[in-house]
C-alpha positions in Angstrom: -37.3 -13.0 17.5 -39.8 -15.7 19.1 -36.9 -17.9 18.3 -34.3 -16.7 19.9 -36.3 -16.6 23.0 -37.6 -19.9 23.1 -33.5 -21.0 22.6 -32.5 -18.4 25.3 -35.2 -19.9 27.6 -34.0 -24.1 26.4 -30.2 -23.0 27.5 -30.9 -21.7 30.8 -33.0 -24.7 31.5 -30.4 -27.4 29.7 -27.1 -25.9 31.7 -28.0 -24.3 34.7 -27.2 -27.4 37.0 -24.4 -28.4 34.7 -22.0 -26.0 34.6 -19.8 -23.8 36.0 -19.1 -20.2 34.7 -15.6 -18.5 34.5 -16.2 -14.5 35.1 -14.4 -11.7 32.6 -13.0 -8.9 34.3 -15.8 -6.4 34.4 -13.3 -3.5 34.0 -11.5 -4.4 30.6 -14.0 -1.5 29.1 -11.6 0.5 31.1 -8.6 -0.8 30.3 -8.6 -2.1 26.6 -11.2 -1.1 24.8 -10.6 1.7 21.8 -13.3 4.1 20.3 -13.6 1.9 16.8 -15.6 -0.9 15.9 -13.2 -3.9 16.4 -13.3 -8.1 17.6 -9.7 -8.0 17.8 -8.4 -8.7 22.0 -5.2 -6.7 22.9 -2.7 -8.5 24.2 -2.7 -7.0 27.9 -6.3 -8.7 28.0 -5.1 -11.9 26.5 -2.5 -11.9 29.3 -4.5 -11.4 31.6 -7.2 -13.6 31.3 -4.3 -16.5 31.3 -3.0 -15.0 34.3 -7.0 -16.3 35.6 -5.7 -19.7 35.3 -2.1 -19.5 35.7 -1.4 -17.1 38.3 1.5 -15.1 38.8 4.0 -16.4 41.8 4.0 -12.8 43.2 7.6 -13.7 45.0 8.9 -14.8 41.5 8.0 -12.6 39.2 9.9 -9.7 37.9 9.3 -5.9 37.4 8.1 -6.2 33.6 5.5 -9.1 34.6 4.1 -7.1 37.5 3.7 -4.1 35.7 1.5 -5.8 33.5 -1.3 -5.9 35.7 -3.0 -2.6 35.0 -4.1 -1.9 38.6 -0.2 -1.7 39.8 1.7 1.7 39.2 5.5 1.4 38.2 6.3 2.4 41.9 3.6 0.0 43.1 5.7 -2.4 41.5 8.8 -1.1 43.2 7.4 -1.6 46.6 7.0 -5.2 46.1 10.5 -5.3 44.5 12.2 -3.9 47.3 10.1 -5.5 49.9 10.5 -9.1 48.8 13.9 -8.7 49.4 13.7 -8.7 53.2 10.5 -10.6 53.5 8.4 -12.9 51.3 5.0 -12.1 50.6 2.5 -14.6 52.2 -0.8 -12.9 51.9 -2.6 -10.0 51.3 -1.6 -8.7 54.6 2.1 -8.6 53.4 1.3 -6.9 50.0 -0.2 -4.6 52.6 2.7 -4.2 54.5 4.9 -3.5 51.0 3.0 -0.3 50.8 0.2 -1.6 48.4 -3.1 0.2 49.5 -6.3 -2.3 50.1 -8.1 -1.5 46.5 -5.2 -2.3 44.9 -4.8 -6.1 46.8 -8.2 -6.7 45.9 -7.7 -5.8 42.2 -4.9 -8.2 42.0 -5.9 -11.0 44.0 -7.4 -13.0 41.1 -4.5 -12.9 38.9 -1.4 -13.4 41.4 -0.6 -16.7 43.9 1.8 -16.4 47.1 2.7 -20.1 47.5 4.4 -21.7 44.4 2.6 -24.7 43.0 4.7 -26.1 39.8 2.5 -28.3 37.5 5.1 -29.7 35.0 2.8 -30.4 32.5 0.4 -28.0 31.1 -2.5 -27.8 28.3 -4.5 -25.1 26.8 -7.0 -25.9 23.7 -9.5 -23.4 22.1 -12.1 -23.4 19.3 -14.1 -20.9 18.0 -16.5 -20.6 15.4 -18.8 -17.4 14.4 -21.8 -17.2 12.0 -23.2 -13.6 11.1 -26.4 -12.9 9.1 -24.9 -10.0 7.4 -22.3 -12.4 6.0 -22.2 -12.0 1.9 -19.3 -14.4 1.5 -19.6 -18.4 1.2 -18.7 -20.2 3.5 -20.5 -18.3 6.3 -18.5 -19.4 9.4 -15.4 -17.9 10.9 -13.2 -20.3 12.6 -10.1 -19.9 15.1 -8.3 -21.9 16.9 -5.3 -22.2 19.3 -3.1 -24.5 21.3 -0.7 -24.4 23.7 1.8 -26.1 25.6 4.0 -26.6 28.1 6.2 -29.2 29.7 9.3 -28.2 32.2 10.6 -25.4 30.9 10.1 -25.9 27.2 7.0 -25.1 25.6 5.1 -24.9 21.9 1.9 -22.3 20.3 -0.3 -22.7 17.8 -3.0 -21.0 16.6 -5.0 -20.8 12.9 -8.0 -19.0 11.4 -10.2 -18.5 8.3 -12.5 -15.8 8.0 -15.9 -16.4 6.5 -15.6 -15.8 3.0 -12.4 -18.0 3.3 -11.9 -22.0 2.5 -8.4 -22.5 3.5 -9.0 -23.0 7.6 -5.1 -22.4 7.5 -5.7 -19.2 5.7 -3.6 -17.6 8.6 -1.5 -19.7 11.0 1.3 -18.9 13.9 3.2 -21.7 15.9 6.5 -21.5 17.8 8.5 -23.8 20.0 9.6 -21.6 23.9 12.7 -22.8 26.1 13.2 -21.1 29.3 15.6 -20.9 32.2 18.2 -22.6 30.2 21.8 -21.6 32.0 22.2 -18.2 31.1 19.6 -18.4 28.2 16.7 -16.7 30.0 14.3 -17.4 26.5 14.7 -19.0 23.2 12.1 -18.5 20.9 11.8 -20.8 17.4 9.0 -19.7 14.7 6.5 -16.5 15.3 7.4 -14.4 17.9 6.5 -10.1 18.7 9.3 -8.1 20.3 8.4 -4.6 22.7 11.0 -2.6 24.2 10.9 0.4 25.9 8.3 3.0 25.2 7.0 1.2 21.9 8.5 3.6 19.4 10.8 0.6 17.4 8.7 -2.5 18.8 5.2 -2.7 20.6 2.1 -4.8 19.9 -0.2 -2.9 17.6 -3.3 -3.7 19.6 -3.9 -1.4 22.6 -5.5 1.5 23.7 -3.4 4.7 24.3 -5.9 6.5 26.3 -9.1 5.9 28.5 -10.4 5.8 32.3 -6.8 4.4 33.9 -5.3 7.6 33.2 -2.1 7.1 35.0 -1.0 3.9 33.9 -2.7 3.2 30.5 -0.2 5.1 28.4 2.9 3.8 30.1 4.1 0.7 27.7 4.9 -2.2 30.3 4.7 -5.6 27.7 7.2 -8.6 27.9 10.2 -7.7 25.5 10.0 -11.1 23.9 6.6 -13.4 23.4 5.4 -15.6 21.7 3.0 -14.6 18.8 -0.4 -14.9 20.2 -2.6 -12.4 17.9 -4.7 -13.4 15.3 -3.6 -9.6 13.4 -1.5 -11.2 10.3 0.6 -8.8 9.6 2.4 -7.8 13.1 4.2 -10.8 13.9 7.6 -11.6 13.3 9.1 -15.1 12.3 12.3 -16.5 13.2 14.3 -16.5 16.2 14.9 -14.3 19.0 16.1 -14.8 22.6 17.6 -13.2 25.7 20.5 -13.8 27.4 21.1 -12.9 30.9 24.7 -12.3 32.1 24.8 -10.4 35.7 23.2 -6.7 35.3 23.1 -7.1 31.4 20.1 -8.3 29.3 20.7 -9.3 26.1 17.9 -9.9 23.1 19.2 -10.2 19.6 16.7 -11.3 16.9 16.4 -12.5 13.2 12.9 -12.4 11.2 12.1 -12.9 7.8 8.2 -12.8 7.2 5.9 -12.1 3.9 3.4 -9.6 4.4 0.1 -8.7 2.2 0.6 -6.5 -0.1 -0.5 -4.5 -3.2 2.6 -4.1 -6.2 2.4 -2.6 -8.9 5.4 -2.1 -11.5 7.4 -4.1 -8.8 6.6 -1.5 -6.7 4.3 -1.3 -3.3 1.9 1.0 -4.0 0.1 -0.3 -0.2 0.4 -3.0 2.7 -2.9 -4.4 3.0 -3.5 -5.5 6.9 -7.2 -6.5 6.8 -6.3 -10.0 7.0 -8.8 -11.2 4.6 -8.4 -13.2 1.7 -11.9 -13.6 0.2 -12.5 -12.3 -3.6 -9.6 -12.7 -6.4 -8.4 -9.4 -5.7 -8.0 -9.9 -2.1 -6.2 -13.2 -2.7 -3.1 -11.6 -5.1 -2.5 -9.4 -2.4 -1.5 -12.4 0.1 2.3 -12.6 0.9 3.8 -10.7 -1.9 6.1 -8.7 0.1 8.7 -10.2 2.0 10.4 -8.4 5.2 13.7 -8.8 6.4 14.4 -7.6 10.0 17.7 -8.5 12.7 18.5 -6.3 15.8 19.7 -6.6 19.0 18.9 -4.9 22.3 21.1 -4.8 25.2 20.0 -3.8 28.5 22.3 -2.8 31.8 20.4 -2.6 35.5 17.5 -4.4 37.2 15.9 -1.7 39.1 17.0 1.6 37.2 17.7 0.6 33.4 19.0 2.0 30.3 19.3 -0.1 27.2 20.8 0.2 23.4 18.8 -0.7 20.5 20.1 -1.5 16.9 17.6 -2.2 14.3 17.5 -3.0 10.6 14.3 -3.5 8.3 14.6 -4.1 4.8 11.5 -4.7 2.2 11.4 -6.8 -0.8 10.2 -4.3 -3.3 10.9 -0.2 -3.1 7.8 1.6 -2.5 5.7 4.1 -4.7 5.4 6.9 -1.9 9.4 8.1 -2.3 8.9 9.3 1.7 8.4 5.7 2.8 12.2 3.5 2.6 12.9 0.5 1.5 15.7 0.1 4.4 15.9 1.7 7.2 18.5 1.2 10.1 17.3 2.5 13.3 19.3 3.1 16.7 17.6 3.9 19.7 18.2 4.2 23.4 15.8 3.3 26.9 15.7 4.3 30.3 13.4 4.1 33.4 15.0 5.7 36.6 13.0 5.5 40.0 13.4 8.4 42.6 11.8 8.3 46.0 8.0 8.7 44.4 9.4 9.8 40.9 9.4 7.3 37.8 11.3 8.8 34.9 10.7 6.6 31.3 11.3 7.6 28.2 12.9 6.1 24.7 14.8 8.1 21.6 15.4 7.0 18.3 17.3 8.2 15.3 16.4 7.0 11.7 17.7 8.9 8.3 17.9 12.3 9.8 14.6 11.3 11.7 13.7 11.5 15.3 11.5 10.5 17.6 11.3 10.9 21.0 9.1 9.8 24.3 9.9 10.9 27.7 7.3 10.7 30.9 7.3 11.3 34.7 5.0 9.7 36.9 4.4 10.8 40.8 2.7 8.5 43.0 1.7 9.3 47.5 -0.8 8.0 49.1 -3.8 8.1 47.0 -2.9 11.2 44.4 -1.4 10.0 41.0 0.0 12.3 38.4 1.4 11.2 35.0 3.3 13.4 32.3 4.4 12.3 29.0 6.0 14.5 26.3 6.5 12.8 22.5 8.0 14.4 19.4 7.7 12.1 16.3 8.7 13.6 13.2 7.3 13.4 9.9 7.4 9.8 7.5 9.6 8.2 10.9 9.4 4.3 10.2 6.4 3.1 11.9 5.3 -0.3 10.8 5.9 -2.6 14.3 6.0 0.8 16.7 3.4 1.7 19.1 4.4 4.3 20.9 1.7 6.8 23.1 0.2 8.7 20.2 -3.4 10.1 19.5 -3.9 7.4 16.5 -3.0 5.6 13.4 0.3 5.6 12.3 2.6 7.6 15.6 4.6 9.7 12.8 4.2 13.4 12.6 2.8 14.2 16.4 4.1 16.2 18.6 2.3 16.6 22.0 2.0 16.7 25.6 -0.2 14.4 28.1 -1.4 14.9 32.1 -3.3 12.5 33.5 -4.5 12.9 37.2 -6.1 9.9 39.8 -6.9 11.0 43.3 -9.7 10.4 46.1 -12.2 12.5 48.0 -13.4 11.5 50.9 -14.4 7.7 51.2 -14.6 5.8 47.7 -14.9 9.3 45.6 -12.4 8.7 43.0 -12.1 11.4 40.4 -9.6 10.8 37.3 -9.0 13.2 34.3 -6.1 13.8 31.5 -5.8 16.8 29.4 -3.9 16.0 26.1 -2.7 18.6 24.0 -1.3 17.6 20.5 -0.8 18.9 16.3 0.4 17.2 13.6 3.1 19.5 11.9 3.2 18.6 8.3 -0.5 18.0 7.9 -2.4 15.3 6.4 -3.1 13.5 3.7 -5.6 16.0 1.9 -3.6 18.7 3.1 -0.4 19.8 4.1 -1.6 22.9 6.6 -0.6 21.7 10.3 -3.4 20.6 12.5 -4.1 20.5 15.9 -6.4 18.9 18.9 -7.2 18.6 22.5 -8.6 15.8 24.0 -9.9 16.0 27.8 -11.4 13.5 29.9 -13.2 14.3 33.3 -14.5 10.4 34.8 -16.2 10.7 38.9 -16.7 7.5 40.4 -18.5 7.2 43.3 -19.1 3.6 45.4 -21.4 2.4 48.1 -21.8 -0.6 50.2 -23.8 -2.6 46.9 -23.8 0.3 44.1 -21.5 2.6 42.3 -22.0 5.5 40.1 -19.9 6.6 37.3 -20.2 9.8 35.6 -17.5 10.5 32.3 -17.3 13.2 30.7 -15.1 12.9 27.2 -14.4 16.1 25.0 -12.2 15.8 21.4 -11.4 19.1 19.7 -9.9 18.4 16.4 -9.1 19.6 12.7 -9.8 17.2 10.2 -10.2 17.0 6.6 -13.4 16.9 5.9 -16.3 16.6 3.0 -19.9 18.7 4.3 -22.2 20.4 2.0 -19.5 19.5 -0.8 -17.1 21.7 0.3 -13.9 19.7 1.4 -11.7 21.9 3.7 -9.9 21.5 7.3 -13.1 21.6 10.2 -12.7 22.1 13.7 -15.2 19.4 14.8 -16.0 19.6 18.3 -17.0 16.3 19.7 -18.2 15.9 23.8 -20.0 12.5 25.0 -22.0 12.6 28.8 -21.7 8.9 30.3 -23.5 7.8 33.8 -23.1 4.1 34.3 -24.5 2.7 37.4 -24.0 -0.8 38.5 -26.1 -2.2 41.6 -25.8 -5.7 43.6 -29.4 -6.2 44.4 -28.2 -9.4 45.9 -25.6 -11.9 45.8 -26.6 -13.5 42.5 -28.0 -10.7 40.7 -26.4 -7.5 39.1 -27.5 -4.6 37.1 -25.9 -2.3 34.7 -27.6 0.9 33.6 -26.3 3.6 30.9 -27.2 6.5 29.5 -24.5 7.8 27.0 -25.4 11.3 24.9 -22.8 12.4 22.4 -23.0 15.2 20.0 -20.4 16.7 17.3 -20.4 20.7 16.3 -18.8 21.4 13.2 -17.2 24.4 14.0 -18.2 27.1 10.9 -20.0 24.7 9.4 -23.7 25.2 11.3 -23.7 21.2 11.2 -24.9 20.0 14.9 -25.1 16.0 15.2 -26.5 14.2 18.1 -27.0 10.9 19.5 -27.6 9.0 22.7 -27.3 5.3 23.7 -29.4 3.6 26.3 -29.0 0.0 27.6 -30.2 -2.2 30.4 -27.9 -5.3 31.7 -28.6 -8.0 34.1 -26.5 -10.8 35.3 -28.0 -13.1 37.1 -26.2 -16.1 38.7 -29.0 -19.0 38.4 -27.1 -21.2 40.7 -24.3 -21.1 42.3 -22.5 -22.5 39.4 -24.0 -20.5 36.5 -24.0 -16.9 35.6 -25.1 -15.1 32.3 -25.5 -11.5 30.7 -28.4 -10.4 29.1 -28.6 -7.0 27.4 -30.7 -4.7 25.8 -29.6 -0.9 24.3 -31.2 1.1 22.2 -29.8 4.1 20.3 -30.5 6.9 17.8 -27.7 9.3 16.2 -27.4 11.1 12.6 -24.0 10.7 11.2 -22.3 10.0 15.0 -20.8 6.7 15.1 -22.2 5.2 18.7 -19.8 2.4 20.3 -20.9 -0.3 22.8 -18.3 -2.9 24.4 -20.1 -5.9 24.9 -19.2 -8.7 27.3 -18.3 -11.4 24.9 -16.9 -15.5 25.0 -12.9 -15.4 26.3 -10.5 -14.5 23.2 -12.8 -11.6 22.2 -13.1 -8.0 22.8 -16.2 -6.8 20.7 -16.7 -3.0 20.3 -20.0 -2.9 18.5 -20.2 0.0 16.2 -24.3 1.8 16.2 -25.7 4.5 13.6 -29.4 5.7 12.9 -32.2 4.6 15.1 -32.1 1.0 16.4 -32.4 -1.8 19.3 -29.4 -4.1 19.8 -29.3 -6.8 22.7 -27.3 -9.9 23.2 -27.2 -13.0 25.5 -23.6 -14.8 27.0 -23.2 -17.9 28.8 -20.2 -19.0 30.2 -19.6 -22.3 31.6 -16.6 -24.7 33.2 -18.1 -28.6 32.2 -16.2 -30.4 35.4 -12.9 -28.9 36.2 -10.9 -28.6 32.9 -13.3 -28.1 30.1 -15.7 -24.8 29.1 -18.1 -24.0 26.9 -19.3 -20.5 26.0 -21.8 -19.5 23.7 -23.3 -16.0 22.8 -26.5 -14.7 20.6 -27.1 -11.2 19.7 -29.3 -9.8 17.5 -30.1 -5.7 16.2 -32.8 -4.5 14.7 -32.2 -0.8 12.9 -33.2 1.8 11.0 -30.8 4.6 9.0 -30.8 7.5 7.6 -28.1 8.1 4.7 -26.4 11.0 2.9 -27.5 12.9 6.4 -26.5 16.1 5.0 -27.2 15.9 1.6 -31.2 14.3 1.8 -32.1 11.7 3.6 -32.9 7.9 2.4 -34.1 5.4 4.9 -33.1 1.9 5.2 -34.8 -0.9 7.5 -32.6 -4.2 8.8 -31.5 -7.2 11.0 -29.1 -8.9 11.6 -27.5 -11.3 14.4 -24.8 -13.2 15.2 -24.0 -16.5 17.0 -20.8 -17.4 18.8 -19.8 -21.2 20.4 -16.6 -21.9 22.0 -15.1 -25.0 23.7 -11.8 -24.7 26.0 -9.5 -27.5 27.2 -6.6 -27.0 29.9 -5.0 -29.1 32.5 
């Protein structure tokens, strides 16, 4: 411990005059971050953070790249639409004058440019490398790394990782060569690729968070329909071709992929698709590519403002599968709409597979400062689901019905209260079981804000049945979980910041007599050294039974880390982030947890001490 802070102290010493540090968006907690223990960034973050460096020409770009920034509603979005065709946006004053309230400018200003500066020639280089303690696989370190360029309007990906454990540093790899703007070839995309249409129930990136504090816009699916493949998740991307063709009112995207996947077979038959990624031991190395996918489509889309699209799609697998409810083709047809009225946005997307449905249909209402969102879904039972994402409580979106309402409004000055009230049950049961289930999840979040501090106060509360072992009796509980938040942040000048929370959680197993609590604690300070350095330093400490406590911690660019907390224990971390001259950064991160646990909580307890902690480094290039 010593020496960690005796290296903590040597850094701030060594780079403070040096360097020059690149902020993270304080709010991606918010906006990205799932209730599960997970390193993995969603794409809408990704995006964003390039959008930090390449911003958006906000009098180019079209309704699915404004949409994309998650503090801009679907009629927000309108507003600029239709105003940019009379006038073009110069400042913030204009976004203003669109109809775009004051918050919202100031959300956006970071990621958007009024004035279009065209560099030719662009450059984007990153390497990572990760070394854990509680590593038991040789070699220790995790390495990734990306590039990515551009030139005109062609441009070329590539990215590659190994995980510890793993000797092969092109274990996983993902390139692709982009052309753009090409007569009436809007995008042409060579080599790995991800599609998303609609709302997400054929094609939507698997990493995202259906719910959380943007209750109004978080569910809505707004992604690009065709990207390249930036994720590190092996086996979600496509490979192939794809493109879209733009002919007056119509938008065309027809695509080919043929792509192995990891896989368990048995008898010639898949008896499971492994997606963990890693390829360690002997047994996790047979599994690597032994199932080969097959996938064409096309979508065809008529309208600019209003839409409705067509979808064609056909999957075919290598090998039949052991579960006779999962197929070994499918063809799926779907359809898509969005429809603005006045202050209405209708959405929605259908799809027929095999005598299966599933459906997705929302409304959102937007004046002045009162949002209100409603989405209804109906996805029956064993629907294909592999690379669909549609708004869905969790795991894989098949068997759910449901409804969601999710409100934003303000009280008084800078007294914004936000809640959603989700009502869902899964008809044909579970695994264990096949009695239906069902669940409410509610969310009640108050944020108050003054000249240099704001207050948060959440309030989260899951009712669900689940299958569950207690007392060894294995039957359907009702397990009522509620978590009490207060977060407040203070600017106790210009170059320091701090973060205080107090989280307590506690689950009730319903009939059971089983009570389980926990609370998490934790301290942050960011201090800005200089004018040209800032850093994070955090402490927490937590204590639970068998309650799984999560923690999103601020972490080097290309990684969202959800740390995952059980027993009694004291976890801290320290980040620094710097620019070296204009187009080169380095980031670096230590974090360190000291615990003790208590297993087989309801059946005696045993006690177990540890430590552990982790180091991070990354170095970014781009001109």
């Amino acid at each position: 411990m010593k020496f960690a802070i005796y290296t903590w102290c040597f850094l701030i010493i060594f780079f403070s005059s040096h360097f020059i540090y690149a902020d993270i968006n304080s709010e991606w907690e918010d906006l990205f971050i799932p209730e599960e223990e997970s390193e993995q960034i969603t794409e809408k973050a990704e995006e964003l953070l390039r959008l930090k460096k390449n911003k958006l020409d906000i009098n180019k770009a079209i309704f699915e790249e404004l949409v994309k920034l998650p503090w801009l509603s679907p009629i927000d979005v309108d507003k600029i639409l239709e105003f940019r065709k009379d006038h073009n946006l110069k400042n913030k004053q204009s976004l203003k004058n669109a109809g775009i309230s004051s918050k919202k400018v100031n959300k956006i200003l970071p990621y958007i440019k009024f004035e279009k500066r065209h560099y030719p020639l662009n450059f984007e280089y990153r390497v990572r490398t990760q070394y854990s303690s509680t590593n038991e696989y040789n070699p220790p370190l995790k390495f990734y790394q990306r590039v990515r360029g551009s030139w005109k309007n062609y441009s070329f990906h590539f990215l590659n990782q190994k995980d510890s454990g793993e000797k092969n540093y092109l274990d996983y790899y993902s390139g692709s060569l982009v052309a753009e703007n090409l007569a009436f070839i809007n995008k042409l995309v060579v080599g790995n690729y991800r599609l998303s249409f609609g709302q997400g129930i054929i094609f939507s990136p698997k990493l995202g968070l259906a719910k959380g504090y943007n209750t109004t816009k978080q569910p809505i699916k707004s992604s690009s329909s065709l990207r390249s493949n930036t994720s590190a998740s092996e086996n979600y991307s496509l490979f192939g071709t794809a493109a879209r063709f733009l002919f007056k009112d119509f938008s065309i995207v027809p695509y080919y992929s043929n792509y192995d996947l990891d896989a368990t077979i048995e008898n010639y038959m898949v008896t499971s698709i492994y997606d963990l990624g890693y390829h360690r031991t002997d047994t996790e190395k047979e599994k690597k590519d032994k199932l080969n996918e097959q996938l064409y489509g096309c979508n065809i889309t008529y309208g600019k403002r209003n839409q409705i699209s067509l979808h064609a799609h056909h999957i075919e697998f290598e090998h039949p599968f052991a579960d006779n409810d999962v197929e070994q083709i499918n063809n799926i047809l779907g359809i898509e709409y969005r429809y603005f009225y006045k202050n209405y946005y209708f959405f929605g997307e259908s799809a027929y597979s095999k005598e299966k449905f599933a459906n997705i249909a929302g409304i959102f209402f937007e004046v002045n400062e009162f949002k209100n969102l409603l989405i209804y879904r109906n996805f029956e039972n064993h629907f294909p689901t592999f690379h669909g994402n549609p708004f869905h409580v969790g795991g894989e979106f098949d068997n759910e019905h449901g409804i969601y309402c999710g409100i934003d409004f303000n009280l008084l000055n800078d007294l914004e209260i936000r809640l959603y009230f989700d009502l869902y049950k899964f008809p044909a049961g579970s695994f264990y079981t096949d009695i239906p289930s069902y669940g409410t999840d509610k969310l009640l979040a108050i944020t108050k804000k003054w000249q240099q501090t704001e207050m948060r106060f959440i309030y989260k509360n899951d009712l669900k049945e689940k299958w569950k072992n207690v007392e060894e009796e294995s039957k359907l509980y009702q397990i009522d979980r509620s978590r009490f938040r207060l977060d407040i942040k203070h600017d106790l000048s210009n170059n320091i910041r701090f973060k205080f929370r107090i989280e307590y959680s506690f689950h009730d197993y319903i009939d059971a007599e089983i009570y389980d609590k926990g609370f998490l604690l934790f301290e942050e300070i960011r201090f800005d050294f200089t004018e040209n350095l800032k850093n994070y330093f955090r402490i927490a400490q937590y204590h639970s039974g068998d309650i799984q406590i999560f923690m999103y911690e601020n972490d080097i660019n290309g990684v969202m880390q959800n740390s995952q907390f059980q027993g009694d224990g004291i976890a801290g971390y320290f980040l620094l982030k710097y620019e070296l001259w204009q187009h080169y950064s380095f980031q670096f991160k230590y974090s360190q947890e000291f615990w003790k646990r208590e297993t087989g909580y309801h059946t005696g307890f045993e006690k177990q001490l540890g430590k552990a902690y982790k180091l991070k480094a990354q170095l970014e290039i781009d001109f």
